[in-house]
C-alpha positions as a Markdown table, in Angstrom:
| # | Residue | x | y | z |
|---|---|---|---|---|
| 1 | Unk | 39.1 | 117.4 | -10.5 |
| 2 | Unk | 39.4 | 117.7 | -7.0 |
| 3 | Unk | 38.3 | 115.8 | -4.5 |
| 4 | Unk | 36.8 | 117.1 | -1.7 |
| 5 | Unk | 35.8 | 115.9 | 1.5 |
| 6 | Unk | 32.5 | 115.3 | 0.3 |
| 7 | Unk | 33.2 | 113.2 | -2.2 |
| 8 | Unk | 35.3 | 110.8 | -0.4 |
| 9 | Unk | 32.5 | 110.4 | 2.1 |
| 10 | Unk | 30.0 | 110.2 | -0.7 |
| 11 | Unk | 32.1 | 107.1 | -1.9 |
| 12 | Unk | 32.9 | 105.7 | 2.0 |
| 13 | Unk | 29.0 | 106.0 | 2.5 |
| 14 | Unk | 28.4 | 104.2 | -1.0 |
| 15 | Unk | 30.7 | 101.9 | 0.0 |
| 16 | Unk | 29.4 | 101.2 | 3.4 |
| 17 | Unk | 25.9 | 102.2 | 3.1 |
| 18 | Unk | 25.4 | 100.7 | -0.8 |
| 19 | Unk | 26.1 | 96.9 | 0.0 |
| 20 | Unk | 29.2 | 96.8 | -1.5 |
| 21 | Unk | 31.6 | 95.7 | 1.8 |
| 22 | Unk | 28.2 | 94.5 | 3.6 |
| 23 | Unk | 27.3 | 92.6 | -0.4 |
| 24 | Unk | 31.5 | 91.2 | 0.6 |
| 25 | Unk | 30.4 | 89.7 | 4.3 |
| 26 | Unk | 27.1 | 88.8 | 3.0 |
| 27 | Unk | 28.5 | 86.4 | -0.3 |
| 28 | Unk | 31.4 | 85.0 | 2.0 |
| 29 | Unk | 28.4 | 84.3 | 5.1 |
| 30 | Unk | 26.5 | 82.7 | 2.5 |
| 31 | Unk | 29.3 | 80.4 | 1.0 |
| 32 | Unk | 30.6 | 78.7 | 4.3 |
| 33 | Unk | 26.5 | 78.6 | 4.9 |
| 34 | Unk | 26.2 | 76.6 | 2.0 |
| 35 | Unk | 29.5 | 74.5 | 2.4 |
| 36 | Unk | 28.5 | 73.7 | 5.8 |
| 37 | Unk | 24.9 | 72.4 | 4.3 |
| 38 | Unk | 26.6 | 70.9 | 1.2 |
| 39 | Unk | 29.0 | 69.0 | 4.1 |
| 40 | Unk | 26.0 | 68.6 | 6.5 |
| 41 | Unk | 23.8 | 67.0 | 3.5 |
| 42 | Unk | 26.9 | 65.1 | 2.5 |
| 43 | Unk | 27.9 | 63.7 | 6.3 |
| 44 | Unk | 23.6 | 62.4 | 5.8 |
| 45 | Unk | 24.1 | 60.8 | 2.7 |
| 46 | Unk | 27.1 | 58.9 | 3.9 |
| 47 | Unk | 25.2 | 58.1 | 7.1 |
| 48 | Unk | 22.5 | 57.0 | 5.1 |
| 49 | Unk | 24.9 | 54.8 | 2.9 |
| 50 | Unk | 26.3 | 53.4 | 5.9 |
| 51 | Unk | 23.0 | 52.7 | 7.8 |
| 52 | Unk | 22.3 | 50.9 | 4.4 |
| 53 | Unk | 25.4 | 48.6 | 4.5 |
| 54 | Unk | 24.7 | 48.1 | 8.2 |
| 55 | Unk | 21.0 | 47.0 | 7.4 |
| 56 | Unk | 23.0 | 44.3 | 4.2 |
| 57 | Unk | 25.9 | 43.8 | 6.4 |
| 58 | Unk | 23.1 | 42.6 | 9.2 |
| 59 | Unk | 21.0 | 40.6 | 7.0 |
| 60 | Unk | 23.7 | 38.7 | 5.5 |
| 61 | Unk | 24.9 | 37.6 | 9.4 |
| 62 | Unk | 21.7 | 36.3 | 9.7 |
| 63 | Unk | 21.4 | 34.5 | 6.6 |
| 64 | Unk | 24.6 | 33.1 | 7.6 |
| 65 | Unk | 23.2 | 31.9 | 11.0 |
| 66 | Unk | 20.3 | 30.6 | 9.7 |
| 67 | Unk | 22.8 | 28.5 | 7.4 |
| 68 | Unk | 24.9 | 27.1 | 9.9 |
| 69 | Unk | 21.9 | 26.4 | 12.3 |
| 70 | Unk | 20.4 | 24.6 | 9.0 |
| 71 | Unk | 23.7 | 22.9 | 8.5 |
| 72 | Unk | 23.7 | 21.9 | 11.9 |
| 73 | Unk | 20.7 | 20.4 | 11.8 |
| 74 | Unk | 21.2 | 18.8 | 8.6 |
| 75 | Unk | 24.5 | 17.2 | 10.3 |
| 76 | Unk | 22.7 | 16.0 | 13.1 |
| 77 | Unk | 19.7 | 14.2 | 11.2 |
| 78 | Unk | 22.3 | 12.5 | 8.7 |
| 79 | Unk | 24.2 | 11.4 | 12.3 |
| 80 | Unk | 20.7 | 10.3 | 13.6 |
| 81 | Unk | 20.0 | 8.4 | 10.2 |
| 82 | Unk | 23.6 | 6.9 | 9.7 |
| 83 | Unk | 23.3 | 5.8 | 13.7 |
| 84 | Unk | 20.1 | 4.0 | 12.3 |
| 85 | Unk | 21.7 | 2.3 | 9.7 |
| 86 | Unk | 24.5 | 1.1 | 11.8 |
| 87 | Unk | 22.1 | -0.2 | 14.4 |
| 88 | Unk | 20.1 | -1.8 | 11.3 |
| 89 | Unk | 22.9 | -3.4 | 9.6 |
| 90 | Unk | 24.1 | -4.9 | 13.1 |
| 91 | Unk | 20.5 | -6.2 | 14.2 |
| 92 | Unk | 20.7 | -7.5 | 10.2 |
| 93 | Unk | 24.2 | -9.1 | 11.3 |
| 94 | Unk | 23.1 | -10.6 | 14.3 |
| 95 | Unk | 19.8 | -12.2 | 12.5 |
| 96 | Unk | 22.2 | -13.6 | 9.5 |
| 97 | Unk | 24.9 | -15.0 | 12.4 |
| 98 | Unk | 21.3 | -16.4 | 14.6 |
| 99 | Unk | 20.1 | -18.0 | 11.0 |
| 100 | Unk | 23.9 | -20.0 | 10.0 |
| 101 | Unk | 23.7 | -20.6 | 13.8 |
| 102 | Unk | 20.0 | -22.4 | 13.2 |
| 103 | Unk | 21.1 | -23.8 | 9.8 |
| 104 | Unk | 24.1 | -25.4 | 12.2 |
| 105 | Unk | 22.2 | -26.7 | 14.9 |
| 106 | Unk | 19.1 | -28.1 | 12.3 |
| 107 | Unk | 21.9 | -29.7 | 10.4 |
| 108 | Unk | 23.6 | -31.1 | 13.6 |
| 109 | Unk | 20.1 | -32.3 | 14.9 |
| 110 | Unk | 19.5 | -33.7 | 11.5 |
| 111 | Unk | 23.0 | -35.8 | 11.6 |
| 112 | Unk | 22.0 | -37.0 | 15.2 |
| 113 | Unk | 18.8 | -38.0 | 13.7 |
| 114 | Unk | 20.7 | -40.1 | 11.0 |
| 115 | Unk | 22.7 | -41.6 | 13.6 |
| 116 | Unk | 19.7 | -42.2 | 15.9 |
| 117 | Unk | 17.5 | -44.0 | 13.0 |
| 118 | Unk | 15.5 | -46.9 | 13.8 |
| 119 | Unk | 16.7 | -50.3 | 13.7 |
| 120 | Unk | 15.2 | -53.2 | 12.1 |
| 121 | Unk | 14.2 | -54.7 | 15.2 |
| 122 | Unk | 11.7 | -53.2 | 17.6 |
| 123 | Unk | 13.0 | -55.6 | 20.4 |
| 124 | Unk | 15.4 | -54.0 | 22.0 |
| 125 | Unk | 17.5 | -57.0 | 23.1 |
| 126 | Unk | 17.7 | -58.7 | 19.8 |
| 127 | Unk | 21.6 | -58.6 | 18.7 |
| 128 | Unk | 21.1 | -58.8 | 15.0 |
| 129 | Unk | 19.0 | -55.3 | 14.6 |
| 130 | Unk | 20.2 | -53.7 | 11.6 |
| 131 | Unk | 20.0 | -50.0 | 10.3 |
| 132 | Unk | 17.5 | -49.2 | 7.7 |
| 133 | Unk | 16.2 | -46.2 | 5.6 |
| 134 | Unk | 13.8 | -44.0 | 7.5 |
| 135 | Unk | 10.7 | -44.8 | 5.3 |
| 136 | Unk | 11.6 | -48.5 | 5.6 |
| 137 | Unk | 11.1 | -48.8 | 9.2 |
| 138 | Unk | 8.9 | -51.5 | 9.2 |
| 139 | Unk | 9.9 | -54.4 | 11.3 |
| 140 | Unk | 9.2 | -57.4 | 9.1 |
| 141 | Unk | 12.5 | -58.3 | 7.6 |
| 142 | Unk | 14.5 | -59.2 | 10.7 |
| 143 | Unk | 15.4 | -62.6 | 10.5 |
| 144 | Unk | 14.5 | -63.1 | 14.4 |
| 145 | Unk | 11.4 | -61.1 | 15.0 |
| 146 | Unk | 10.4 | -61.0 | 18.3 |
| 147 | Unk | 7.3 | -59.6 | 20.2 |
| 148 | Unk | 7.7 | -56.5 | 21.9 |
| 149 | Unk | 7.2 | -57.7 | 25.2 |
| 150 | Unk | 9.2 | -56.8 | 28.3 |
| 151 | Unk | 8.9 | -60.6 | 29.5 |
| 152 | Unk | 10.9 | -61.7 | 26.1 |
| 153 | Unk | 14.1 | -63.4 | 27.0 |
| 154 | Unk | 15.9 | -63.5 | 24.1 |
């Protein structure tokens, strides 16, 4: 079997001409075009993934400031109530401390009362006045009564 000149370019041309080198580019164009997509694709579901954790990642921060501002306010209206209190349980201090200064004074008045009782004697110059009860405060048992009268010597 010889081969001629003919035949080699028979088999060039196939090779050329058929899609055989051509069918070589042609599969190794279409794999890095399909590697590129396959990255591309991939590249858009990790941006997607991302974007996703981004949204949570935002949503939680906000959660978070809604619960300090929440907490905040929560702090301020258990200030604002415990400020209440105090100023209750003063005014409440200062009304007990006003009522055992009362009770003080009513008893003091009541013992300067006691002391300032009426005598038996209605005259004011008779010597032999003597101290009696309060209900008892008539005048009839002094042993010298005298008239009330300004003009009374005695």
């Amino acid at each position: 079997m010889e081969i001629t000149i003919d035949s080699i370019i028979g088999i060039l041309g196939l090779l050329f001409g058929g899609g055989a080198l051509g069918g070589i580019f042609t599969w190794r164009w279409q794999r890095k075009k399909a590697k590129a997509e396959a990255q591309t694709e991939e590249v858009n579901m990790a941006k997607a993934v991302q974007d996703t954790y981004q949204q949570m990642l935002e949503d939680k921060q906000k959660e978070v400031e809604d619960n300090h501002r929440l907490i905040a306010e929560l702090r301020e209206d258990r200030d604002h109530y415990k400020q209440g209190y105090i100023e209750m349980r003063n005014r409440q201090d200062k009304t007990e401390e006003m009522v055992r200064d009362l009770q003080r004074e009513v008893a003091r008045n009541g013992r300067m009362v006691e002391s300032m009782r009426p005598f038996l004697c209605y005259d004011t110059k008779c010597k032999k006045r003597v101290r009696v009860a309060q209900s008892a405060t008539e005048a009839t048992d002094c042993p010298e009564k005298h008239d009330i009268d300004p003009e009374n010597d005695i």
